[in-house]
Structures are given as C-alpha cells and as structure tokens.
mmJSON file of the N, C-alpha and C atoms, coordinates in Angstrom:
{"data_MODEL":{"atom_site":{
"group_PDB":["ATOM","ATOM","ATOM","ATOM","ATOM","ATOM","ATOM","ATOM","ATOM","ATOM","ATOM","ATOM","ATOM","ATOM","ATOM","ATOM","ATOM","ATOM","ATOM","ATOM","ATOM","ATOM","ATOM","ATOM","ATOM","ATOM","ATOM","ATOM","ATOM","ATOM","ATOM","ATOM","ATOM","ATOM","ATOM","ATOM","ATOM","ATOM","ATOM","ATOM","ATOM","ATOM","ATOM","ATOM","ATOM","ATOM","ATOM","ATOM","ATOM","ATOM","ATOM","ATOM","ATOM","ATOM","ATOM","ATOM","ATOM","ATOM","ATOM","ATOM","ATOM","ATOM","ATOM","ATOM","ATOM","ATOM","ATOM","ATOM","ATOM","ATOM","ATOM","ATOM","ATOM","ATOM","ATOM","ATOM","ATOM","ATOM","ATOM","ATOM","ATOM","ATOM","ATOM","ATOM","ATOM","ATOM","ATOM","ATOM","ATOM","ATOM","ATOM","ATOM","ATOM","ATOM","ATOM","ATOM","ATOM","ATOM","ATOM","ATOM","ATOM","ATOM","ATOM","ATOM","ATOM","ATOM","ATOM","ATOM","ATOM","ATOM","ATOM","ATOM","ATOM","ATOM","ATOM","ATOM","ATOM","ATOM","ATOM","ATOM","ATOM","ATOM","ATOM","ATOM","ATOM","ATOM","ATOM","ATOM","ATOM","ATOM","ATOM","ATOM","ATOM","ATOM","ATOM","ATOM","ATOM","ATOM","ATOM","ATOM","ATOM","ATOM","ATOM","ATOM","ATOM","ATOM","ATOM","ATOM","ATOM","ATOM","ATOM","ATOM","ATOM","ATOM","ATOM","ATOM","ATOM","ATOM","ATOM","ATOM","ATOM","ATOM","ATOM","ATOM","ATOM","ATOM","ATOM","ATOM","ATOM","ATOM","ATOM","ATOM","ATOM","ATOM","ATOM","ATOM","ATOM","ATOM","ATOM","ATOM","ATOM","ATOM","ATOM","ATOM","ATOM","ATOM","ATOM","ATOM","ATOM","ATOM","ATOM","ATOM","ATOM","ATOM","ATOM","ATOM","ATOM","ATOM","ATOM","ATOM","ATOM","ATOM","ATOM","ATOM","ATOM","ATOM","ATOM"],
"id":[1,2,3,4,5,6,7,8,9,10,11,12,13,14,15,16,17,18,19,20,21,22,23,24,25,26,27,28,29,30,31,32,33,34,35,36,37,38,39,40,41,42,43,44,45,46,47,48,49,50,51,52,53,54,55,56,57,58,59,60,61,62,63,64,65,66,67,68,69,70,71,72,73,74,75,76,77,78,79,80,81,82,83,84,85,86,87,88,89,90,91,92,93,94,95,96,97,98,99,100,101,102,103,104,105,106,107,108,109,110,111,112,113,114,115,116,117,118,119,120,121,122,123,124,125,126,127,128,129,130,131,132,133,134,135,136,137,138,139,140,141,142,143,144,145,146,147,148,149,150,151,152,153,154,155,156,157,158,159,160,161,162,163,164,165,166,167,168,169,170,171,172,173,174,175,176,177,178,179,180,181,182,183,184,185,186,187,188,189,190,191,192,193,194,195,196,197,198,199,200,201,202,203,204,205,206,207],
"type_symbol":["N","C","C","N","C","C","N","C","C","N","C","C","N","C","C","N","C","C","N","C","C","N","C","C","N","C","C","N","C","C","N","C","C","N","C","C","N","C","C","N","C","C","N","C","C","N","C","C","N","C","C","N","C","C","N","C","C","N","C","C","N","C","C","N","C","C","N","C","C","N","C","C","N","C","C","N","C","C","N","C","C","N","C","C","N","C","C","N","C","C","N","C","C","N","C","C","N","C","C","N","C","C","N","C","C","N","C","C","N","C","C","N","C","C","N","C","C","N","C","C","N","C","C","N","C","C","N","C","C","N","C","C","N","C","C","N","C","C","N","C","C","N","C","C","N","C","C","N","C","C","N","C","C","N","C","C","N","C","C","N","C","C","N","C","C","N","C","C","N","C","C","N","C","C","N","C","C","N","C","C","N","C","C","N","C","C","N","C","C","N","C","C","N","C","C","N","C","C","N","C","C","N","C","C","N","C","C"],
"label_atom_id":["N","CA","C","N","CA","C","N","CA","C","N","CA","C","N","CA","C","N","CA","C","N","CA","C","N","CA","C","N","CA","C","N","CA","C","N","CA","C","N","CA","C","N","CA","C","N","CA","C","N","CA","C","N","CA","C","N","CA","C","N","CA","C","N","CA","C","N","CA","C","N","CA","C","N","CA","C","N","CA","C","N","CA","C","N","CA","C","N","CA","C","N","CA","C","N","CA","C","N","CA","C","N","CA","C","N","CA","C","N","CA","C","N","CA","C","N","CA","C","N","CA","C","N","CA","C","N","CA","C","N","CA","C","N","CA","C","N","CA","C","N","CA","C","N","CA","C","N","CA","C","N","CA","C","N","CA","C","N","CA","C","N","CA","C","N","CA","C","N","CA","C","N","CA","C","N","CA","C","N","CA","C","N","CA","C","N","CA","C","N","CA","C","N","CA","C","N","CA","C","N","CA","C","N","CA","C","N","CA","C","N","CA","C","N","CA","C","N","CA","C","N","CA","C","N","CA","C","N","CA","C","N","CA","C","N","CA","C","N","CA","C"],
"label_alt_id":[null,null,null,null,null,null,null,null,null,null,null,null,null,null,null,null,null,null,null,null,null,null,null,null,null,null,null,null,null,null,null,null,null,null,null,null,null,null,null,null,null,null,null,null,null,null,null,null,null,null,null,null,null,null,null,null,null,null,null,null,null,null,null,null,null,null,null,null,null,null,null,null,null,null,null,null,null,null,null,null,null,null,null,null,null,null,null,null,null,null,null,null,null,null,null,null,null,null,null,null,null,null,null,null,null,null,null,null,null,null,null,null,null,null,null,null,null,null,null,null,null,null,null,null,null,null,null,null,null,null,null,null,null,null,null,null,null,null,null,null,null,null,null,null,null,null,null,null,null,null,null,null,null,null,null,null,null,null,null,null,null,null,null,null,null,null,null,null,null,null,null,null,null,null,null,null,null,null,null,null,null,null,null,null,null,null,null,null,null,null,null,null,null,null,null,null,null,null,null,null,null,null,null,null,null,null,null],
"label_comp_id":["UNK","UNK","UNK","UNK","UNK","UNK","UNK","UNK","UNK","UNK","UNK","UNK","UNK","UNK","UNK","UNK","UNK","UNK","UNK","UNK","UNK","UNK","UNK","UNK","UNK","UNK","UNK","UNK","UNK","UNK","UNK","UNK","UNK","UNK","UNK","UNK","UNK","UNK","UNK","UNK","UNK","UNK","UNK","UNK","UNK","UNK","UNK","UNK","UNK","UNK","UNK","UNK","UNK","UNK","UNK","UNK","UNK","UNK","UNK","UNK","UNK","UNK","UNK","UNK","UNK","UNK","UNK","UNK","UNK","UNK","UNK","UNK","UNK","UNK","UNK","UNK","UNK","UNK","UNK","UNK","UNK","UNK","UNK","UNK","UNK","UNK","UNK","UNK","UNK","UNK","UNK","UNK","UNK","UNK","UNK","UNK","UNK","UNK","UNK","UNK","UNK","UNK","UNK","UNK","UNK","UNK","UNK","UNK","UNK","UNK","UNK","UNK","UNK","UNK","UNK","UNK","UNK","UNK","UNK","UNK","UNK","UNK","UNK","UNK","UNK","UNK","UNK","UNK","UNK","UNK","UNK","UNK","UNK","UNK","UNK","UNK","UNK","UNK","UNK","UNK","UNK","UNK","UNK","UNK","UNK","UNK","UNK","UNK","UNK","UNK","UNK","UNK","UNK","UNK","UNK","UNK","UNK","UNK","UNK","UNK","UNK","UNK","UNK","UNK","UNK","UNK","UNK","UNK","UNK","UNK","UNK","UNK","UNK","UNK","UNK","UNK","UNK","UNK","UNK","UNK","UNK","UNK","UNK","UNK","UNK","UNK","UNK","UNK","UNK","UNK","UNK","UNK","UNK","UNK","UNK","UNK","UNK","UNK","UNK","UNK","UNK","UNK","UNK","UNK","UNK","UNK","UNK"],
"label_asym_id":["A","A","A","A","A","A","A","A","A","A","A","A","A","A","A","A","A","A","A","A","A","A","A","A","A","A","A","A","A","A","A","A","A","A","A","A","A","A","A","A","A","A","A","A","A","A","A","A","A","A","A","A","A","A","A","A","A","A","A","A","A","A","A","A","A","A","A","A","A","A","A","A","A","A","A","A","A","A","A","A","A","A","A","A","A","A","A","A","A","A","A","A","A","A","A","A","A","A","A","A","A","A","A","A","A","A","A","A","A","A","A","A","A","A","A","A","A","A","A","A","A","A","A","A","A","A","A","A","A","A","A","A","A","A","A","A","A","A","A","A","A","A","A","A","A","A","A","A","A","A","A","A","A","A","A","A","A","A","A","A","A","A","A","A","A","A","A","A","A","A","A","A","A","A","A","A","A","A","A","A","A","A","A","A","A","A","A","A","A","A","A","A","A","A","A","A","A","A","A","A","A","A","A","A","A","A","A"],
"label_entity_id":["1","1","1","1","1","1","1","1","1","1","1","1","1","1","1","1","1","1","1","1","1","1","1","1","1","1","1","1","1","1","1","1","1","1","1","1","1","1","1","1","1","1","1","1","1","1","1","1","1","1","1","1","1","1","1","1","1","1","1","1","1","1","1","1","1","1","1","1","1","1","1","1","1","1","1","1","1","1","1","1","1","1","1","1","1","1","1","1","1","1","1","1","1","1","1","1","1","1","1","1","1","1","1","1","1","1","1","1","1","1","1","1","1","1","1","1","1","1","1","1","1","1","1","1","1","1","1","1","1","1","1","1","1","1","1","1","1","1","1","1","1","1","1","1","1","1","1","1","1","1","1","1","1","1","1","1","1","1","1","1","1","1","1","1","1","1","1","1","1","1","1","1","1","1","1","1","1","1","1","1","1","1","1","1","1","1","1","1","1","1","1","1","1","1","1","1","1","1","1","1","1","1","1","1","1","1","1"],
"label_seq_id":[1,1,1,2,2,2,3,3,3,4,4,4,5,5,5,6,6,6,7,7,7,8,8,8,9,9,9,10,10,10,11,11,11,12,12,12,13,13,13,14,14,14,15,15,15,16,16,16,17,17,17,18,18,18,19,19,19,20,20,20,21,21,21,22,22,22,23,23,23,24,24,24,25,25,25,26,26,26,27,27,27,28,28,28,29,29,29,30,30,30,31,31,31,32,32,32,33,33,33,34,34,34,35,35,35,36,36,36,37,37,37,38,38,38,39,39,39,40,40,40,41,41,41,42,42,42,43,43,43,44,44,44,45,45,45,46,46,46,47,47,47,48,48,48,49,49,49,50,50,50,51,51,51,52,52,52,53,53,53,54,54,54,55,55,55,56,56,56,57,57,57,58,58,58,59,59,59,60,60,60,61,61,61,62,62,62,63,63,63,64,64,64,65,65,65,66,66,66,67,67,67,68,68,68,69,69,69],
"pdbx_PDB_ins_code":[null,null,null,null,null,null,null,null,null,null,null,null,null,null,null,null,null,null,null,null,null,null,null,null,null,null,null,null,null,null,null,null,null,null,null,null,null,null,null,null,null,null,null,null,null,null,null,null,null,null,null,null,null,null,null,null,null,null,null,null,null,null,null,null,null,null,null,null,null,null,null,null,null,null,null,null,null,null,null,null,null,null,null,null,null,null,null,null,null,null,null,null,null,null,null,null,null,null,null,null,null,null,null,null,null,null,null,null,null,null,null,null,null,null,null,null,null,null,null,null,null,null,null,null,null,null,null,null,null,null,null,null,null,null,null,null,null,null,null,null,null,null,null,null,null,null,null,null,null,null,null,null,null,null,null,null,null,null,null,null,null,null,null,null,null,null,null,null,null,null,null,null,null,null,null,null,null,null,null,null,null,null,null,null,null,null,null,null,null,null,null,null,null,null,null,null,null,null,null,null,null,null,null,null,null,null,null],
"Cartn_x":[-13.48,-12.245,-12.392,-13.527,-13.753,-13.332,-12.892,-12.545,-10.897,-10.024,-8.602,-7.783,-7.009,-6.239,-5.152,-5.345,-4.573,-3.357,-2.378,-0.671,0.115,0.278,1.556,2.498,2.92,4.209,5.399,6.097,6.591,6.378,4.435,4.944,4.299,4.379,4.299,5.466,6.784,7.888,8.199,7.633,8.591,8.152,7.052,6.023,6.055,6.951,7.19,5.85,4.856,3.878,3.838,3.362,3.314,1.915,1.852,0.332,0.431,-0.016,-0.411,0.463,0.757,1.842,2.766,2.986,4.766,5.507,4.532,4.924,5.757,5.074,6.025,7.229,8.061,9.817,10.051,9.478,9.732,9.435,8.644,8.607,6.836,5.904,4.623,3.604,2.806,1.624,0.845,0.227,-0.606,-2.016,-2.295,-3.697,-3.222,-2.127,-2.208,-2.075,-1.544,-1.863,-3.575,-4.443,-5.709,-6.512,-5.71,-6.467,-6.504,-5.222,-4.811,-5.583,-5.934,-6.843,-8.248,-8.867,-10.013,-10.362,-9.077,-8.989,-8.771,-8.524,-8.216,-7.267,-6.29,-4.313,-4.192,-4.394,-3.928,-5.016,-4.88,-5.804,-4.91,-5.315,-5.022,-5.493,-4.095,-3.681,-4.011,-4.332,-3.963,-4.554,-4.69,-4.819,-3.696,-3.162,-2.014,-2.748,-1.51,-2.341,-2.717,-3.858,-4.805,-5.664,-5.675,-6.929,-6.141,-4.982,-4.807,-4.736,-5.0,-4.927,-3.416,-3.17,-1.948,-1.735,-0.651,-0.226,0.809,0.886,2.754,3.358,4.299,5.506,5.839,6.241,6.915,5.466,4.247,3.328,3.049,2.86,2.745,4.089,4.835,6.438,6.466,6.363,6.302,4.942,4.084,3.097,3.056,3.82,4.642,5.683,6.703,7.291,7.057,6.124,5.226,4.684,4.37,3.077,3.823,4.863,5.184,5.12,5.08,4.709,5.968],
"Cartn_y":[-2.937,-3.42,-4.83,-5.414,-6.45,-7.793,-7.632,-8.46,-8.42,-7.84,-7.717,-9.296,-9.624,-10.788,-10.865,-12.098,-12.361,-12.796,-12.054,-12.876,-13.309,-14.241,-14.617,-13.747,-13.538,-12.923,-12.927,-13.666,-13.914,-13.247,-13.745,-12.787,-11.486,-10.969,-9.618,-8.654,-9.463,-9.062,-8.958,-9.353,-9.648,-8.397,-8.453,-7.107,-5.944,-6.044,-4.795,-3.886,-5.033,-4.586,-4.775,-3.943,-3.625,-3.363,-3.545,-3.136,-1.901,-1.22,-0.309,-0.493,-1.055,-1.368,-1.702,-2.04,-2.015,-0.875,0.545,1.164,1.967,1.938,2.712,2.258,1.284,0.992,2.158,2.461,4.234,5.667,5.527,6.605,6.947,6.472,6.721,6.077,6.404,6.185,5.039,4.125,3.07,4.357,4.653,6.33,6.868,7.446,8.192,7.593,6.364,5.603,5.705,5.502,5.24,6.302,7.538,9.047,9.242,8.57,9.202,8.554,7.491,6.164,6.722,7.418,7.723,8.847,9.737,10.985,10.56,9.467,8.951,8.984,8.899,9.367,8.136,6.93,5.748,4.258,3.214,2.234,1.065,-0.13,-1.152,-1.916,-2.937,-3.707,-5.068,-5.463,-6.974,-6.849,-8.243,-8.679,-9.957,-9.622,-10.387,-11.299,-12.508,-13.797,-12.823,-13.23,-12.786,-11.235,-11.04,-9.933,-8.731,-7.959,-6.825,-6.366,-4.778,-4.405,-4.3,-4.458,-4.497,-2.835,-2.754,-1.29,-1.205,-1.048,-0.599,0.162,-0.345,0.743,1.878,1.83,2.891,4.029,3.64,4.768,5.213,4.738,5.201,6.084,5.559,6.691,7.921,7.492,8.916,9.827,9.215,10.739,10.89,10.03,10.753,12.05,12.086,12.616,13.732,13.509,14.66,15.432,15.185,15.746,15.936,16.131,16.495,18.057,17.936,19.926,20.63],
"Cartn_z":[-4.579,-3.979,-3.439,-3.58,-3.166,-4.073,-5.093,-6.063,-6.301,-5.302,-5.161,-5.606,-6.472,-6.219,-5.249,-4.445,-3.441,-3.738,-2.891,-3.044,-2.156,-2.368,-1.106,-0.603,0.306,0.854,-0.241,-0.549,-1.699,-2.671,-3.157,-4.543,-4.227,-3.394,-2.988,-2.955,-2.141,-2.414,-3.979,-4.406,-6.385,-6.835,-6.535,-7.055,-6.318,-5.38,-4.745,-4.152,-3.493,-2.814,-1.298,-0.397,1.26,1.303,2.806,3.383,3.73,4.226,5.046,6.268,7.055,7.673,7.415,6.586,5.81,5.645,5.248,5.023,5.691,7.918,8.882,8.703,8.038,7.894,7.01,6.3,5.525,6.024,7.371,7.519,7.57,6.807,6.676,7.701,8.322,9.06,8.733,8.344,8.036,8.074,8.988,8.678,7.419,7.579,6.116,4.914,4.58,3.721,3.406,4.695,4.198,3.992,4.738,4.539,2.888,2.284,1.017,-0.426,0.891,-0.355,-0.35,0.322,1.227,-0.218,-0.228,-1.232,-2.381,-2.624,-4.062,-4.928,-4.209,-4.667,-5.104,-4.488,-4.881,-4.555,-5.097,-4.364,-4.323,-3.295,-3.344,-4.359,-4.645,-5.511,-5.523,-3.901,-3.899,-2.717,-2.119,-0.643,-0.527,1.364,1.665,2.053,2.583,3.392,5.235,5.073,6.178,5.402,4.678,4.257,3.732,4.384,4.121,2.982,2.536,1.465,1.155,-0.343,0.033,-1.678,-1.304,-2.121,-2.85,-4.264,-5.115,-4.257,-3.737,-3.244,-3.724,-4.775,-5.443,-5.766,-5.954,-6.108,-4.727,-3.544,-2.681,-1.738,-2.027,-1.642,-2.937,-3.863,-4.904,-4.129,-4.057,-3.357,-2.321,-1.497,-0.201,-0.493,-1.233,-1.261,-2.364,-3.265,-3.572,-2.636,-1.625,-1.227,0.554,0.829,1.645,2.376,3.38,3.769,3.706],
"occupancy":[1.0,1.0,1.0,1.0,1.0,1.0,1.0,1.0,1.0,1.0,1.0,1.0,1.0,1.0,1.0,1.0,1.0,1.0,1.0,1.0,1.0,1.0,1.0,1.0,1.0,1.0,1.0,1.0,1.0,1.0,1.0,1.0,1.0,1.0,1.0,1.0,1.0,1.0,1.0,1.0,1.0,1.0,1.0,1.0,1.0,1.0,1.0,1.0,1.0,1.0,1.0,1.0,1.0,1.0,1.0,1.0,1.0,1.0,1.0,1.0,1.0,1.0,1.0,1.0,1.0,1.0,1.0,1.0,1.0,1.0,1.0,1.0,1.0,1.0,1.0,1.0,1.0,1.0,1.0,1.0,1.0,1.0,1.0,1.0,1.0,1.0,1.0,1.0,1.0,1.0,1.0,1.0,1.0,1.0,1.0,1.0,1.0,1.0,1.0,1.0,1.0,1.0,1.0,1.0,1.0,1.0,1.0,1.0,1.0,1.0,1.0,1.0,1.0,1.0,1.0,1.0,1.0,1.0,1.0,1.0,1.0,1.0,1.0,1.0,1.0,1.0,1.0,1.0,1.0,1.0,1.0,1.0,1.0,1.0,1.0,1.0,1.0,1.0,1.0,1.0,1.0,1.0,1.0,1.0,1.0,1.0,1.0,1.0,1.0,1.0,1.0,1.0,1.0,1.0,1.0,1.0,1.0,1.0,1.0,1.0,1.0,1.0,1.0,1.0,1.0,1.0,1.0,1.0,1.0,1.0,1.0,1.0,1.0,1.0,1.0,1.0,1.0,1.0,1.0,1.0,1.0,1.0,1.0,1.0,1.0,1.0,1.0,1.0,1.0,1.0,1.0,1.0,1.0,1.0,1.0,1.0,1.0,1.0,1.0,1.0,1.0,1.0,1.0,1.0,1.0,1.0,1.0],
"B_iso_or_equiv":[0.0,0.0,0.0,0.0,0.0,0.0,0.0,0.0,0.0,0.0,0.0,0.0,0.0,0.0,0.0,0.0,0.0,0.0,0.0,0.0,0.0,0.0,0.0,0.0,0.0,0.0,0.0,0.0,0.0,0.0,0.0,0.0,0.0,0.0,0.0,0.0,0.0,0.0,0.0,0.0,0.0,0.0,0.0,0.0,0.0,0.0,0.0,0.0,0.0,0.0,0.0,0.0,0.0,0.0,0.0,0.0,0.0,0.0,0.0,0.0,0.0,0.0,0.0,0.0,0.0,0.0,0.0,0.0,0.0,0.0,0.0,0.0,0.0,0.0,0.0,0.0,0.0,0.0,0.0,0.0,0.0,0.0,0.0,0.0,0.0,0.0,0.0,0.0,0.0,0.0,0.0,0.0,0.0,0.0,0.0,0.0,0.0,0.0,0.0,0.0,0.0,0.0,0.0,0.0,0.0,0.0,0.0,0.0,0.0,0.0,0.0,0.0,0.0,0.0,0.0,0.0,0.0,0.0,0.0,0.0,0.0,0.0,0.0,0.0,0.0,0.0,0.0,0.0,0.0,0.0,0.0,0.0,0.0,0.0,0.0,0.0,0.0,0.0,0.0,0.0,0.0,0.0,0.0,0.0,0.0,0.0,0.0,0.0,0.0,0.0,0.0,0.0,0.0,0.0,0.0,0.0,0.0,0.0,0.0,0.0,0.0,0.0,0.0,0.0,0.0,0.0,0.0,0.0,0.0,0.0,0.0,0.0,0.0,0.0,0.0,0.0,0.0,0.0,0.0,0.0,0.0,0.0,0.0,0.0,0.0,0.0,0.0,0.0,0.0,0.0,0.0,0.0,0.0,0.0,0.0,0.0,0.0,0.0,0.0,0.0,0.0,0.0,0.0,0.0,0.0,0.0,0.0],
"pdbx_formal_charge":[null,null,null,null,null,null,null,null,null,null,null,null,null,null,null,null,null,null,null,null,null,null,null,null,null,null,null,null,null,null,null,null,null,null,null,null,null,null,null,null,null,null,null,null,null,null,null,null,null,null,null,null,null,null,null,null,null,null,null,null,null,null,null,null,null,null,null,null,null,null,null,null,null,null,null,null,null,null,null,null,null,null,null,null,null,null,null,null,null,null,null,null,null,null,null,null,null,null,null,null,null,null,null,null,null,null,null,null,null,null,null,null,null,null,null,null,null,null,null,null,null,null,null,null,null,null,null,null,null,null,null,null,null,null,null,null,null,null,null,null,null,null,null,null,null,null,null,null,null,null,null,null,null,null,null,null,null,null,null,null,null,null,null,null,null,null,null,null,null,null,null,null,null,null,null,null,null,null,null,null,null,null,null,null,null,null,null,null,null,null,null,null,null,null,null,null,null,null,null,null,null,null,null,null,null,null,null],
"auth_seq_id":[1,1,1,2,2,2,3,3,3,4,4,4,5,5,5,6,6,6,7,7,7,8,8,8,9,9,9,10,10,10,11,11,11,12,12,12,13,13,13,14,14,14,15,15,15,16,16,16,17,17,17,18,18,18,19,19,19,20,20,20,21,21,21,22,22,22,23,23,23,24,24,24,25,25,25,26,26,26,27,27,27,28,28,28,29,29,29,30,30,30,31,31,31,32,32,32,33,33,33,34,34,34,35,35,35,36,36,36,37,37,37,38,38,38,39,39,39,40,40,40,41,41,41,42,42,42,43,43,43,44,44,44,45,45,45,46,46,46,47,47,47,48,48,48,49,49,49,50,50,50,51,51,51,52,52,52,53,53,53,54,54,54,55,55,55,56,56,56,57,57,57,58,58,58,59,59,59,60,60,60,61,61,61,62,62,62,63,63,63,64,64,64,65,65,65,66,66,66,67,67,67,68,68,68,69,69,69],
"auth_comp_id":["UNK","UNK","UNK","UNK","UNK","UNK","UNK","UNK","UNK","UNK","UNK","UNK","UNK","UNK","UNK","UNK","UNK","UNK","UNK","UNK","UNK","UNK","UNK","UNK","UNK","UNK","UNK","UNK","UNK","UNK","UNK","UNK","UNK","UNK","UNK","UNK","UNK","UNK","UNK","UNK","UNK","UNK","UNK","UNK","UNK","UNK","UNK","UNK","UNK","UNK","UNK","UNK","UNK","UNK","UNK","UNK","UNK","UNK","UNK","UNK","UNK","UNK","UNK","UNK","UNK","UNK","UNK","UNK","UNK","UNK","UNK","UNK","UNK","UNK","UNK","UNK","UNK","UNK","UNK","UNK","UNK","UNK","UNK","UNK","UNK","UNK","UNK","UNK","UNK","UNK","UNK","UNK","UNK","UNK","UNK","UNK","UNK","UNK","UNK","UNK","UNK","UNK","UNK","UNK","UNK","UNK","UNK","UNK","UNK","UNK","UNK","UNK","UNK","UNK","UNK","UNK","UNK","UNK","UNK","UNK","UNK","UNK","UNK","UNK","UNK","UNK","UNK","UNK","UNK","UNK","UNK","UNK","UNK","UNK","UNK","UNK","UNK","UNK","UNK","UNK","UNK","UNK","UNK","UNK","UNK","UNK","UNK","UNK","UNK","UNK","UNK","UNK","UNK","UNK","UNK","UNK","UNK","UNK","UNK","UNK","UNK","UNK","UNK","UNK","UNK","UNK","UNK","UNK","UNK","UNK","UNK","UNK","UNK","UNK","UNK","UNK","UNK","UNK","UNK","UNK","UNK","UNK","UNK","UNK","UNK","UNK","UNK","UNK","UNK","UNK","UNK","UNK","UNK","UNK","UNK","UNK","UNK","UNK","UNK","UNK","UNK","UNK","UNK","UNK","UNK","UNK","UNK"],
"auth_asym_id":["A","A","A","A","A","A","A","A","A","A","A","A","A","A","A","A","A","A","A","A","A","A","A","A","A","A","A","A","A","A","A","A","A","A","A","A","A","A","A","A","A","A","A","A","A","A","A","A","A","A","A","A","A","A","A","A","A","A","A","A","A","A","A","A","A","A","A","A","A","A","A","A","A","A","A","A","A","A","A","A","A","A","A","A","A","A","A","A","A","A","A","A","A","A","A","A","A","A","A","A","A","A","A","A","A","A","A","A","A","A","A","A","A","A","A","A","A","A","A","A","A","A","A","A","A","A","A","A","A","A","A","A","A","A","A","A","A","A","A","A","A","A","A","A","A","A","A","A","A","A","A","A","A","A","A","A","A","A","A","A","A","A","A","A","A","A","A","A","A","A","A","A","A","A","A","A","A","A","A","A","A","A","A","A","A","A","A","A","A","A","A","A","A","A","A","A","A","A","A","A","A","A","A","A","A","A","A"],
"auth_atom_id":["N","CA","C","N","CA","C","N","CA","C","N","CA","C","N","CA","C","N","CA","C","N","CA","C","N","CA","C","N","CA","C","N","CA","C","N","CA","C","N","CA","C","N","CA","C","N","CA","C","N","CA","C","N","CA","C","N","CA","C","N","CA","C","N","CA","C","N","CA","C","N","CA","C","N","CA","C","N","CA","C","N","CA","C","N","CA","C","N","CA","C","N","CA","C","N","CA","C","N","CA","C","N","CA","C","N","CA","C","N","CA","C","N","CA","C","N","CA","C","N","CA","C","N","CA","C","N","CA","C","N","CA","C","N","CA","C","N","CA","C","N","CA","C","N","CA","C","N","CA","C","N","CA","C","N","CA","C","N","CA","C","N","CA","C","N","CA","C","N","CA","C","N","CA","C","N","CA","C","N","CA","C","N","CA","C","N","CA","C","N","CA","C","N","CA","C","N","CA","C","N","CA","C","N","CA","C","N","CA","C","N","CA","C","N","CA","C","N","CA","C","N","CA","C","N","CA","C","N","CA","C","N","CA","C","N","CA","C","N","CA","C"],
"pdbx_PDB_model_num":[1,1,1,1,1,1,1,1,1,1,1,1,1,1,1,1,1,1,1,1,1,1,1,1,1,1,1,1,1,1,1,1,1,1,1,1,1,1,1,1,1,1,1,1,1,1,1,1,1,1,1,1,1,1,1,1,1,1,1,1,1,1,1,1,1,1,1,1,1,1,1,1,1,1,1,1,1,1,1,1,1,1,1,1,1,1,1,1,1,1,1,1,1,1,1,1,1,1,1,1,1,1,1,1,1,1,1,1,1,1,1,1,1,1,1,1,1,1,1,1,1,1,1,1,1,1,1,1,1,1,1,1,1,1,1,1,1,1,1,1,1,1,1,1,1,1,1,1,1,1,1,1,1,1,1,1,1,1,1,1,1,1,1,1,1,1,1,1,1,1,1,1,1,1,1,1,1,1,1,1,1,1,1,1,1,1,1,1,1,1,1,1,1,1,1,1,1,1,1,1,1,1,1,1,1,1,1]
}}}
C-alpha cells in the first residue's frame, strides 16, 4: 500500500473517491472502514493531499449495505 497514487481533492471528487472520514456524511465510522480493510473487503485506492488513504465510494457503500445487521 505503500506505492498508492496521489490525488488532488479535485481529482478525487471526479473519481468519486473519500477517506475514511468522508465516509461519516453517509452514515459509516472511519473504524469500520478500517476494520473492513483489516478483513480484506476492500483496499485503498489512492492517497489525499496530506497522506490519507483514500477509497471508491461506491465499493465501500455497496458492502455497507451488504453487510448490514
């Protein structure tokens, strides 16, 4: 994961990628994002400006809502 390409804010939006904190505006934890990465449901895509991992939206809300109790 150390070899992630970095994106601007910008083209993060185009690409419809969030951090781990982007995600509480939906409803999800920034932990469970990483519990789920931890288990291997999904991985980061990218890094934002300042480091964060950053994540596809749409794969990470689909196994939210897969995987709901």
């Amino acid at each position: 994961m150390t070899n992630l390409p970095k994106y601007s804010w910008d083209q993060a939006t185009i690409l419809r990628l969030a951090t781990a904190n982007g995600f509480r505006a939906v409803g999800i934890n920034p932990g469970t994002i990483r519990s789920w990465v931890n288990r291997g449901a999904f991985r980061p895509v990218g890094k934002a400006p300042g480091g964060a991992h950053l994540y596809h939206y749409d794969e990470v809300v689909d196994h939210a809502e897969r995987n709901q109790p």
